[in-house]
C-alpha positions as CSV (number, residue, x, y, z in Angstrom):
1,X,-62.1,103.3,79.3
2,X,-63.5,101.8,76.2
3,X,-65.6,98.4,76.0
4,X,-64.3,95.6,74.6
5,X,-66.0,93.5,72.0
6,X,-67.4,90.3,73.2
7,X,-65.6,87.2,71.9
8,X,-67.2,85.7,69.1
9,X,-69.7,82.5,69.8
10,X,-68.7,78.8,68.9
11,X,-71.1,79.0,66.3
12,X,-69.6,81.9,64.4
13,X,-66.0,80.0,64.3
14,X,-67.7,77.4,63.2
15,X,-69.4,79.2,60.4
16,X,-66.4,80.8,59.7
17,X,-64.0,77.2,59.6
18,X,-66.9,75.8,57.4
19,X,-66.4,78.8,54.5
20,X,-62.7,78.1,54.8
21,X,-62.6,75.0,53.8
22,X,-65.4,75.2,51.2
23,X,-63.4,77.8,49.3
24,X,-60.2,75.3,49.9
25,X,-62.3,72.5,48.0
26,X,-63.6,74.8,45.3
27,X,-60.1,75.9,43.9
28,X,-59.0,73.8,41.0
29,X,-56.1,71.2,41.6
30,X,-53.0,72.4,39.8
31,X,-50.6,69.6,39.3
32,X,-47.4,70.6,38.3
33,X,-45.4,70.4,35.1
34,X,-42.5,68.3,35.7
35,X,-40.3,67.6,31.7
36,X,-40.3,64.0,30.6
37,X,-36.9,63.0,30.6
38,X,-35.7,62.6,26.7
39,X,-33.3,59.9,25.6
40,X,-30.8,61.0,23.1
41,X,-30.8,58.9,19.8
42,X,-28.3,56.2,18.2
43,X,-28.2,58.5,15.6
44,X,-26.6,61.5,17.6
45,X,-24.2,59.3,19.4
46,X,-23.4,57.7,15.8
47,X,-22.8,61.5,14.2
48,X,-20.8,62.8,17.5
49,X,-18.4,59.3,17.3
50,X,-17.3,59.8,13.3
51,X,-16.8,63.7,13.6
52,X,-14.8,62.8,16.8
53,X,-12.6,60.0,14.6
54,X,-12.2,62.3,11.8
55,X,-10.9,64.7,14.2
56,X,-8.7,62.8,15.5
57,X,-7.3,61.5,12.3
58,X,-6.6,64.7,11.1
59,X,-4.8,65.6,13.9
60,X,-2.6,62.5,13.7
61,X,-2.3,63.3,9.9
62,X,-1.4,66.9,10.3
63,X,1.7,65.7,13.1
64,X,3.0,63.2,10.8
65,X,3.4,65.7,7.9
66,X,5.0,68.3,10.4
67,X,7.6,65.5,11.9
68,X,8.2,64.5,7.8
69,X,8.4,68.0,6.6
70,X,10.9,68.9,9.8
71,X,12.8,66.3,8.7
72,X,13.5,66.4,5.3
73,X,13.9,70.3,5.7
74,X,13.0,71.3,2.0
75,X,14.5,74.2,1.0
76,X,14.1,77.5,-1.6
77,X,15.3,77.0,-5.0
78,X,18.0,79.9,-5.9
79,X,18.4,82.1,-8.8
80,X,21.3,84.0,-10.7
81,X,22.5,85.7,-13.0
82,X,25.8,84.4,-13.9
83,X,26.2,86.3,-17.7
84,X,24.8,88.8,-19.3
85,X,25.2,91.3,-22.3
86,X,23.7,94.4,-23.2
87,X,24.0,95.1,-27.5
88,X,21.6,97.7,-28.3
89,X,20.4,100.9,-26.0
90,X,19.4,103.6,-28.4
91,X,15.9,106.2,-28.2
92,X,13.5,106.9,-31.5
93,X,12.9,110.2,-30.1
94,X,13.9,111.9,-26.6
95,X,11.9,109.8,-24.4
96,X,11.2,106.3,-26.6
97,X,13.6,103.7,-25.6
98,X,14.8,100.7,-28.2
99,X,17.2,98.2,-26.2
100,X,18.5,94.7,-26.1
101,X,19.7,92.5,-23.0
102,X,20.0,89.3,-22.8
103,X,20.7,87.3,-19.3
104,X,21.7,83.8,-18.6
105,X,19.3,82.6,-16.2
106,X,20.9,80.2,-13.4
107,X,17.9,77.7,-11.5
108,X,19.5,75.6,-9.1
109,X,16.9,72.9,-6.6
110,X,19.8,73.1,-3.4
111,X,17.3,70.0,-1.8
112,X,18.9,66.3,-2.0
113,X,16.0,64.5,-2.3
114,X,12.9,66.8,-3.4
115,X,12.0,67.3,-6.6
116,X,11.2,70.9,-7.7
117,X,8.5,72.3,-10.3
118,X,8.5,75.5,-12.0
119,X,4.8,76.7,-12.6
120,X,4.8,80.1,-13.7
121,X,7.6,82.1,-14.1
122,X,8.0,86.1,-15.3
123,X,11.7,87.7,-15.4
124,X,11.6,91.8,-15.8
125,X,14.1,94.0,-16.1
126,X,13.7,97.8,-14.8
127,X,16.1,101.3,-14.8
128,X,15.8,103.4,-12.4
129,X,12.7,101.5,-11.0
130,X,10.9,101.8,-14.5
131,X,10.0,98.6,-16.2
132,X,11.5,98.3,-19.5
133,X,11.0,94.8,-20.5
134,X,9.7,91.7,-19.1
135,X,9.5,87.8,-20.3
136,X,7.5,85.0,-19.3
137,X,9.2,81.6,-19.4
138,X,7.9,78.1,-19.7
139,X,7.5,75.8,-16.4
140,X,9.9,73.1,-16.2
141,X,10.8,70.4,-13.5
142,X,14.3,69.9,-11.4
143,X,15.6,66.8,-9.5
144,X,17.5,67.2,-6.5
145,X,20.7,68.8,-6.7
146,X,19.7,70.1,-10.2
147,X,21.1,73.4,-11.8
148,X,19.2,74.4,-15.3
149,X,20.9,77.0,-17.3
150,X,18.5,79.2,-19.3
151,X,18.8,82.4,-22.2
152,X,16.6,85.0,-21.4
153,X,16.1,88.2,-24.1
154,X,14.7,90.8,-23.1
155,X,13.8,93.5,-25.8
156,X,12.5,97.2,-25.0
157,X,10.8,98.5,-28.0
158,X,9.3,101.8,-27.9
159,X,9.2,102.1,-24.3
160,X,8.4,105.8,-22.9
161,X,10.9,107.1,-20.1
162,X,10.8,110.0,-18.7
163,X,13.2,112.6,-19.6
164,X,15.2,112.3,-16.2
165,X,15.3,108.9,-16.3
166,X,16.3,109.1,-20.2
167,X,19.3,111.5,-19.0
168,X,20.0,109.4,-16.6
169,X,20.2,106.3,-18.5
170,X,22.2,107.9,-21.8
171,X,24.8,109.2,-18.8
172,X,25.5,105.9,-17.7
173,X,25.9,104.9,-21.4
174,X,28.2,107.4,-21.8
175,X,30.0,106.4,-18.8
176,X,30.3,102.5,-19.9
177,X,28.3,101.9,-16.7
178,X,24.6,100.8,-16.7
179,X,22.8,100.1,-13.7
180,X,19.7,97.5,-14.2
181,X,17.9,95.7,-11.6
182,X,16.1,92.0,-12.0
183,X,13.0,90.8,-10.9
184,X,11.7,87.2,-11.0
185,X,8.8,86.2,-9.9
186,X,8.1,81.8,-9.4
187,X,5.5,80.1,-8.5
188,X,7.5,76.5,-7.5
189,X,5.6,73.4,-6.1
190,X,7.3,70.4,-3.8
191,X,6.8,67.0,-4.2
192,X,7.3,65.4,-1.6
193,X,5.8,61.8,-1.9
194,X,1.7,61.9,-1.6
195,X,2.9,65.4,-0.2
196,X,2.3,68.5,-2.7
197,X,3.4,71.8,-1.3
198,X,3.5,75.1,-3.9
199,X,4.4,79.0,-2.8
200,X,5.6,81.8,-4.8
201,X,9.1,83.0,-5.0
202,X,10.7,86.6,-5.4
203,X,14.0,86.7,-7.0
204,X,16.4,90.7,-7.0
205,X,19.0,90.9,-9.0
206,X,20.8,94.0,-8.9
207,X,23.6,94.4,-12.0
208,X,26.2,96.4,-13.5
209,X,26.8,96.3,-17.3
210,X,29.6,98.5,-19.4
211,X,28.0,100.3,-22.0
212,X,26.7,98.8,-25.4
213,X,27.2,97.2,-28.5
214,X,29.1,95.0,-26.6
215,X,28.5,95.4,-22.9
216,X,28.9,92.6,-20.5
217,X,28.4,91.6,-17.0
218,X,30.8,93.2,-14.1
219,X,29.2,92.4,-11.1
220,X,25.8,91.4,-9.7
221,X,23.5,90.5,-6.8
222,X,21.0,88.3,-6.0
223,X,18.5,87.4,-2.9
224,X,15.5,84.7,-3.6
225,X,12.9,85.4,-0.5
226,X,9.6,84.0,-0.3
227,X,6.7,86.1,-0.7
């Protein structure tokens, strides 16, 4: 059997209890780092309470004008063509067309109590989805319940076609039966009290003329959509 190692003496636990606590009083104190606590200043809480009231304002702002607009209901002004007449179609060579049309252009506001501005308005007429003249008009304003009858020429001079679309078009002139097609474009603007709403408009009229020098209207129709 092995020997076992005599316990140690008192003086060596002593000794060693003595080092132990020397080293414990050598190490440096490390206190530790606790934040300061920061108050936030008047002039946050100021900032946070006027974005908060403007909020809320426009909120309150932005229900009233939906509650007024639902109410009131505005609707889209209309367009039409209720005459028209189609004098001169004629070529300078085989694919250069000369014509003449002129339209009576109908604007009617449908809204009883809004009044109605015209902005910008552009009117072109196309064959055979080829544009072949075009016309800007001047702005104008409607009351409610309004209708404003407007002349409109539209003059083709020395516009190139392409030959099937120049066959096509002398046909129907041969026929006494042209087919054009109308396009208006509006830009139209509300007022509604302190309330200004604009949006653009887009007016097809689809139309059937006899043939020229004195070709006139037989039927026609027209949608007004917003873009």
């Amino acid at each position: 059997m092995l020997a076992l190692p005599p316990p140690p003496s008192k003086q060596q636990i002593i000794r060693n209890q003595s080092s132990l606590e020397s080293l414990e009083n050598n190490r440096p104190n490390k206190k530790l780092w606790q934040p300061r606590s920061q108050r936030t200043k008047p002039v946050i809480w100021c900032f946070a309470g006027l974005c908060l009231i403007f909020s809320l304002l426009l909120i309150f702002f932005g229900i009233v004008i939906l509650i007024f607009y639902l109410a009131i209901k505005p609707r889209n002004p209309t367009f039409d063509i209720p005459n028209a007449s189609l004098n001169v179609v004629y070529y300078d060579s085989t694919q250069y067309l000369n014509g003449d049309f002129i339209l009576l252009a109908n604007f009617s506001n449908p809204n009883k109590r809004i009044d109605v501005k015209f902005e910008s308005l552009d009117i072109e007429l196309f064959f055979s989805n080829r544009l072949i003249s075009n016309r800007t008009m001047n702005p104008f304003m409607q009351k409610p319940k309004e209708t404003r009858l407007q002349t409109v020429n539209l003059i083709s001079k020395l516009v190139f076609l392409p030959q099937d679309v120049g066959v096509k078009l002398q046909r129907q002139v041969e026929s006494n039966k042209v087919s054009y097609y109308v396009r208006g474009t509006f830009k139209v603007k509300f007022n509604i009290g302190l309330i200004h709403l604009s949006y653009w408009l887009n007016s097809i009229c689809e139309i059937e003329m006899t043939g020229p020098p004195a070709g006139v209207l037989v039927s026609r129709q027209c949608i007004t959509s917003r873009r």
